[in-house]
matplotlib code that plots the C-alpha trace (Angstrom):
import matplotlib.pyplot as plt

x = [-23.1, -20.9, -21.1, -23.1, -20.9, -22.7, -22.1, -24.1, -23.8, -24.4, -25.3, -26.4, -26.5, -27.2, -24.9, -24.1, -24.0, -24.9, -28.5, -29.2, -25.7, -25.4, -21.5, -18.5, -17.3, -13.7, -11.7, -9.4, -5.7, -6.0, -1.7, -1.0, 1.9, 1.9, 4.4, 6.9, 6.8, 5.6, 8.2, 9.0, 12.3, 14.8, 16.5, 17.8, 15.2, 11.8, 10.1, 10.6, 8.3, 5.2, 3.7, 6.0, 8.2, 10.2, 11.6, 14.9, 16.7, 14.9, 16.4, 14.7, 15.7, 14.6, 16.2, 18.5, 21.4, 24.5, 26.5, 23.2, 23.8, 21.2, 18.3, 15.7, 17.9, 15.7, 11.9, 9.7, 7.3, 8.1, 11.1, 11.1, 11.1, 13.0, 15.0, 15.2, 18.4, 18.4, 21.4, 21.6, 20.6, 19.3, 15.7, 14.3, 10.6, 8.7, 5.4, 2.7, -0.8, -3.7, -6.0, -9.0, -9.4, -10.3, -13.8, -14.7, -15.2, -14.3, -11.6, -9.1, -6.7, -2.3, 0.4, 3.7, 6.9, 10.0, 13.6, 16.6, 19.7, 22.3, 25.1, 23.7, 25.2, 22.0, 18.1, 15.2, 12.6, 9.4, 8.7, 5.2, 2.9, 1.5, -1.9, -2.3, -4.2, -1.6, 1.3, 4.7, 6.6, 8.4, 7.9, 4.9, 2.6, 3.5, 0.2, 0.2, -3.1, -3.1, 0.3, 0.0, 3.3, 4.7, 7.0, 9.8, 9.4, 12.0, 15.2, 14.7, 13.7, 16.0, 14.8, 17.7, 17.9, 14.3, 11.0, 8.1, 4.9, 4.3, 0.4, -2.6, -5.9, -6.6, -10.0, -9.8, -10.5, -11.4, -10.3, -6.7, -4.6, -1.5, 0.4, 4.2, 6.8, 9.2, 10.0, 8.1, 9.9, 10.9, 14.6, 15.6, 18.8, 17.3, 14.8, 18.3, 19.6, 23.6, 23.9, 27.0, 27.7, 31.2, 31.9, 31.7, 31.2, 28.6, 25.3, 23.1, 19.8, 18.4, 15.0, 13.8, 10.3, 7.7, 4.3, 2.7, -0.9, -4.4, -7.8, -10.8, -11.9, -14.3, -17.9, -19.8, -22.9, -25.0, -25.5, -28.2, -28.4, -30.4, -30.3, -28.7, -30.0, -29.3, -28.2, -26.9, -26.5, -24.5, -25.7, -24.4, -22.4, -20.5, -19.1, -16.1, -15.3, -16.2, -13.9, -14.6, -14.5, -12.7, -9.6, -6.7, -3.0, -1.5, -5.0, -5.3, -8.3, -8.7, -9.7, -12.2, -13.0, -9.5, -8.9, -5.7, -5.4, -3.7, -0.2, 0.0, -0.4, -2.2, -5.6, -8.3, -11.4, -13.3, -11.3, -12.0, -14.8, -13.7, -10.4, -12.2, -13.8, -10.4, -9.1, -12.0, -11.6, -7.7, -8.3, -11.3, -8.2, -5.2, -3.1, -3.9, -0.4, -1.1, 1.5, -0.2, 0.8, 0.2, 0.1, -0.1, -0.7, 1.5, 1.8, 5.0, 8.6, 8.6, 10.6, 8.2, 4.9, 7.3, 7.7, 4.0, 3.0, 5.1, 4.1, 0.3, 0.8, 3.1, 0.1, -2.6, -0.3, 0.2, -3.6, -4.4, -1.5, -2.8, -6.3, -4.9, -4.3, -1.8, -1.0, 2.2, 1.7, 3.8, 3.9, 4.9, 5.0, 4.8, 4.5, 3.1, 4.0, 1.5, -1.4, -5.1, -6.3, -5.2, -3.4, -4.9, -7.7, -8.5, -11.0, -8.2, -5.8, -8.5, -8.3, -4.3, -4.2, -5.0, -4.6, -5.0, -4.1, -2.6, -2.4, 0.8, -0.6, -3.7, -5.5]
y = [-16.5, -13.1, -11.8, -8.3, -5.5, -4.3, -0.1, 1.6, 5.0, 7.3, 10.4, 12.9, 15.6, 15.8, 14.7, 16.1, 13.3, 12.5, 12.2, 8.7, 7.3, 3.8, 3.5, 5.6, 6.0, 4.8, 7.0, 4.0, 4.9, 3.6, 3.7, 0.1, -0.5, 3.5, 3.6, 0.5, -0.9, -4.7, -6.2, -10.1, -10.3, -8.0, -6.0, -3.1, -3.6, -2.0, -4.9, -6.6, -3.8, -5.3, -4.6, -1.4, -2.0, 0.5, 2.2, 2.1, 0.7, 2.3, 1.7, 0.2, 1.0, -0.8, 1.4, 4.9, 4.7, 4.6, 7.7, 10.1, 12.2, 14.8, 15.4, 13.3, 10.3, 7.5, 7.2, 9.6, 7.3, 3.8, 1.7, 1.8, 4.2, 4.6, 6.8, 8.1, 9.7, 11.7, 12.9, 14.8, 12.2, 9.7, 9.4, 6.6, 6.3, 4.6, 2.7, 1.1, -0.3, 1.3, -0.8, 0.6, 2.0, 6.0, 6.8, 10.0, 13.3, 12.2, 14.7, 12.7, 14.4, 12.9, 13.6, 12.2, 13.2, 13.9, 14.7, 15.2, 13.3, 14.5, 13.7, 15.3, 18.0, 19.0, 19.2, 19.5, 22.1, 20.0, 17.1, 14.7, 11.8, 10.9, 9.4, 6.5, 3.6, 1.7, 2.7, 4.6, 3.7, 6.9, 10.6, 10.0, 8.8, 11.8, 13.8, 16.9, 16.3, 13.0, 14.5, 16.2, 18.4, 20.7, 23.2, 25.5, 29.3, 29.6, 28.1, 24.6, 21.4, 21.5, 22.5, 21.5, 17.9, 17.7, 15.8, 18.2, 17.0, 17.6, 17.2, 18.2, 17.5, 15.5, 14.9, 11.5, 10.7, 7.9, 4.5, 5.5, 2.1, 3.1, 6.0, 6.7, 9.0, 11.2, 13.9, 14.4, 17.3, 15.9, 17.2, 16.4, 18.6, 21.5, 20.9, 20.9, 23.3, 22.7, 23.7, 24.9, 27.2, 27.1, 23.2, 22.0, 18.5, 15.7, 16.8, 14.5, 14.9, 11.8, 12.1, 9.7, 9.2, 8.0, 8.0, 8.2, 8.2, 8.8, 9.1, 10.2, 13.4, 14.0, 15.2, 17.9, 16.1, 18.9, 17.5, 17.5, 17.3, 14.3, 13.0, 9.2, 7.0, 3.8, 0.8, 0.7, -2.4, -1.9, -3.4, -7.2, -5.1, -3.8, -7.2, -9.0, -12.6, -14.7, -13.2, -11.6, -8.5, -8.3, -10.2, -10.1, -9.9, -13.6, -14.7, -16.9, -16.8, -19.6, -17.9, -20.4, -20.5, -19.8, -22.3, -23.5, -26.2, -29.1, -28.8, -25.3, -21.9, -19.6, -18.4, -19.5, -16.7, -18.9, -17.1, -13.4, -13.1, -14.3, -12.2, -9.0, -8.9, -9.4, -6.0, -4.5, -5.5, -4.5, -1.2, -0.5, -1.1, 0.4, 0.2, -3.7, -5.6, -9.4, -11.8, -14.8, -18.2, -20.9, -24.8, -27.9, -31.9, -34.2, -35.8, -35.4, -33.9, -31.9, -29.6, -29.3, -28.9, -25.7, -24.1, -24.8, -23.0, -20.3, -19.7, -19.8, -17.3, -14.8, -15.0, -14.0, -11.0, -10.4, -10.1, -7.9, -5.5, -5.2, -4.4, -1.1, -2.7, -0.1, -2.7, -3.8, -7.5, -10.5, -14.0, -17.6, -20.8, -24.1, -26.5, -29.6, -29.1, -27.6, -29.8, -28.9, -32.6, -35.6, -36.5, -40.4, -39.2, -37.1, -35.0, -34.1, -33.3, -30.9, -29.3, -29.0, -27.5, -24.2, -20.6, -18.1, -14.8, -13.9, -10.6, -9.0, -5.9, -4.7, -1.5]
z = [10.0, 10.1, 13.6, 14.1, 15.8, 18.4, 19.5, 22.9, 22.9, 26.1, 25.0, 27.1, 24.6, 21.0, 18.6, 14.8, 12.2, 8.9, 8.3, 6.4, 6.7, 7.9, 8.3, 8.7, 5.0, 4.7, 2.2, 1.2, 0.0, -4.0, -4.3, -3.1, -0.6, -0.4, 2.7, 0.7, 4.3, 2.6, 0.8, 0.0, 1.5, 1.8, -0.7, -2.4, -5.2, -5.5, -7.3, -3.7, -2.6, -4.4, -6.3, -7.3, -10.7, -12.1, -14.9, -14.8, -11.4, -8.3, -4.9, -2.1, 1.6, 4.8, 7.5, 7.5, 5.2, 7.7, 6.5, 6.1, 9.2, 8.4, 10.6, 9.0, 7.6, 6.9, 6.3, 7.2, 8.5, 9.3, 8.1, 4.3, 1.7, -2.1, -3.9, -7.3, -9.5, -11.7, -14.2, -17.3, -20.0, -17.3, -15.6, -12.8, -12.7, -9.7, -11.0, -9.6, -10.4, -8.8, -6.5, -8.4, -11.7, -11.2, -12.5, -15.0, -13.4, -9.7, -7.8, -6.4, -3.8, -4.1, -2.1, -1.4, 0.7, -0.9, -0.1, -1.5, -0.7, 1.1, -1.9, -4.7, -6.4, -8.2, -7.7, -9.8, -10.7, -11.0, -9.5, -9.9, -10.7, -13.9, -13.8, -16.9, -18.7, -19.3, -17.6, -18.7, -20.8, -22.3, -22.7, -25.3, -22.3, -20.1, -21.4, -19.2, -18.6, -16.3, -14.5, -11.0, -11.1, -8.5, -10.3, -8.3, -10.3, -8.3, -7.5, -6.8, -4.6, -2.1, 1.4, 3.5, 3.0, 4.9, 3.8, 2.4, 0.6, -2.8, -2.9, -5.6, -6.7, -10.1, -11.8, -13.3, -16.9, -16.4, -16.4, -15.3, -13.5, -13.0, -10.9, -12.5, -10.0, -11.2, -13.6, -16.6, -17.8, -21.7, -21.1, -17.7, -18.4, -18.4, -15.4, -13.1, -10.8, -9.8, -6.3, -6.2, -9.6, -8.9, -9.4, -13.1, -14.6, -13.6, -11.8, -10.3, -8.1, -6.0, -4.4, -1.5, -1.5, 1.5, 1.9, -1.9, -1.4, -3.9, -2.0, -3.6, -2.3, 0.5, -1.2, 0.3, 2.1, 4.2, 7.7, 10.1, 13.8, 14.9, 18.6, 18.7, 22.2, 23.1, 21.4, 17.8, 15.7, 12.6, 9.1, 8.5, 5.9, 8.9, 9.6, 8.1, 8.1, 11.1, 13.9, 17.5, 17.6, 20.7, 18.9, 20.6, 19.6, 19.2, 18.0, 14.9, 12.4, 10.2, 6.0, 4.9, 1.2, 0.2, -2.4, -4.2, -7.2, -6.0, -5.4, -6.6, -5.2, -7.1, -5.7, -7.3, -8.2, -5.8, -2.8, -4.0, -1.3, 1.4, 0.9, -0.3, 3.4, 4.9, 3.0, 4.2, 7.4, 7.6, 5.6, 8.5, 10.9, 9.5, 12.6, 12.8, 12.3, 10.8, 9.8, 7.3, 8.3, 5.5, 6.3, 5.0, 5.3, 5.3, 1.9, -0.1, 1.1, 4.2, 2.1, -1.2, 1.7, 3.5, 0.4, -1.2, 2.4, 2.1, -1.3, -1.0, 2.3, 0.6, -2.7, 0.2, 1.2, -2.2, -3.4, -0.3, -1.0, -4.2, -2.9, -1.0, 2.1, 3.9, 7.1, 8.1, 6.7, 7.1, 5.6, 7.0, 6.0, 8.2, 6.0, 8.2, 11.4, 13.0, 12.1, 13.8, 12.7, 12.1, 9.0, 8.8, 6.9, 4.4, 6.1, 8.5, 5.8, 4.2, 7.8, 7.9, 4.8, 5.3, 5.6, 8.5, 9.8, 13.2, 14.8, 15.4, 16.6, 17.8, 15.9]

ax = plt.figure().add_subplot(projection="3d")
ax.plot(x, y, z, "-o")
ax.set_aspect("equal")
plt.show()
């Protein structure tokens, strides 16, 4: 039985809220891993960034470069970010796939932080994100009517070396899965600015990027006064999994219903509920910091059951990265060492082999 959340409010005067709402809409962030601050191990590679791939070789960073001494070296939030270069007859492309498919005729509102490197020699005039079915591949899927673009009339982005936001509205067409970052401009050449006139030869631009985020755009609701006393219970909707919801930081909830083939590691469909309610719970919780711990019994090699762990723990972080979870997440595995029951039997083995999440950090 999911546990009810139970609110009191004291009000002594009255309150303005939405007339017929049950629940605080959450306007979820649909670009998965938006801030690159999950990653399976660390590297100079976006595809460790999951689920980001890329068209051609996108960097990855996971703190300040060492020799960027301008004022806002590093991420602009958090630790990660990546970066994008640009030359004459070259192009890098950051993609990703959305964690929902856009619907027809909804307004969805983008933005992203961008700035230029402190060693190019060049910048660009437009910069932006291509909304897509199937994802990029080359300049034929860049229809101008799925890209957000911010274009410079004049001059160029360059802003001192600092972050800005490039942000915008798009009205999906529906059915859109992917977001692509870059420039869509069809010669590339001619969409750069060399920054100093008087230098000839090779230009190149290089972009960091932070933050990349799609959220569907708040819709006008006309609100009413009404006068809220006492005690609240929220819907059983409200509630997510079978935790307190006093939990504290070094506290361990067990996932039940997660469910692997035998000796393998992919989820199976089974495992999509209780998980769906863990993204929502996370997503309700953004500043929430989890780390997912994977165990096992004690049949086989100590060395196939650590790595079986590890594996079904990092898939877990996987699937809710890929559901728009924006937390800091990490992923562990214990193989059999830290059993909850005994390993004699194979009730207690069912038991041991499991998977859990820990809190890091409270919201």
């Amino acid at each position: 039985m999911s546990l009810k959340v139970l609110f009191t409010y004291l009000l002594f005067i009255t309150t303005t809220c939405l007339f017929g709402q049950k629940s605080v809409e959450v306007r979820k962030n649909l670009v998965p891993n938006g801030s690159f601050e999950n990653y399976r191990k660390k590297s100079g590679s976006i595809r460790q960034a999951i689920p980001w791939t890329q068209i051609a070789s996108v960097d990855y960073y996971q703190e300040p470069l060492s020799n960027d001494t301008s004022s806002q070296k590093g991420a602009i939030s958090g630790d990660c970010y990546i970066g994008l270069r640009f030359q004459k007859k070259y192009k890098e492309f950051a993609q990703v796939k959305l964690a929902d498919a856009l619907r027809r005729g909804t307004i969805y509102e983008f933005e992203m932080h961008i700035r230029l490197a402190f060693w190019s020699n060049a910048s660009l005039k437009s910069f932006g994100a291509l909304f897509s079915k199937g994802g990029y591949t080359n300049k034929k899927d860049a229809a101008k009517t799925g890209i957000i673009d911010s274009i410079c009339k004049k001059g160029s982005f360059i802003n001192g070396y600092q972050w800005f936001k490039i942000s915008g509205k798009y009205q999906a067409e529906g059915g859109e899965k992917y977001i692509t970052i870059g420039n869509f401009e069809p010669n590339v050449k001619k969409d750069m600015v060399r920054m100093n006139i008087f230098k000839l030869g090779f230009k190149e631009a290089y972009y960091f990027i932070d933050d990349v985020s799609l959220i569907k755009a708040k819709e006008v609701v006309e609100k009413v006064k009404v006068e809220i006393v006492g005690t609240f219970i929220a819907n059983e909707e409200d509630s997510v999994l079978e935790v307190k919801n006093n939990i504290k930081v070094g506290e361990k909830v067990a996932l039940k219903n997660i469910f692997f083939e035998n000796g393998r590691y992919y989820i199976l469909p089974e495992s999509f509920s209780e998980l769906n309610k863990l993204a929502q719970y996370l997503i309700r919780h953004p500043n929430m910091e989890i780390q997912i711990n994977g165990h096992s019994d004690n049949a086989g090699s100590k060395s196939k059951n650590q790595r079986l762990s590890e594996q079904r723990a990092r898939e877990v972080f996987e699937f809710l990265i890929k559901k728009g979870v924006q937390n800091k997440i990490y992923f562990k595995g214990y193989g059999s060492s830290l059993p909850i029951a005994s390993n004699e039997t194979d009730d207690g083995k069912a038991k041991n082999r499991r998977v859990e999440f820990e809190i890091i950090k409270g919201n």
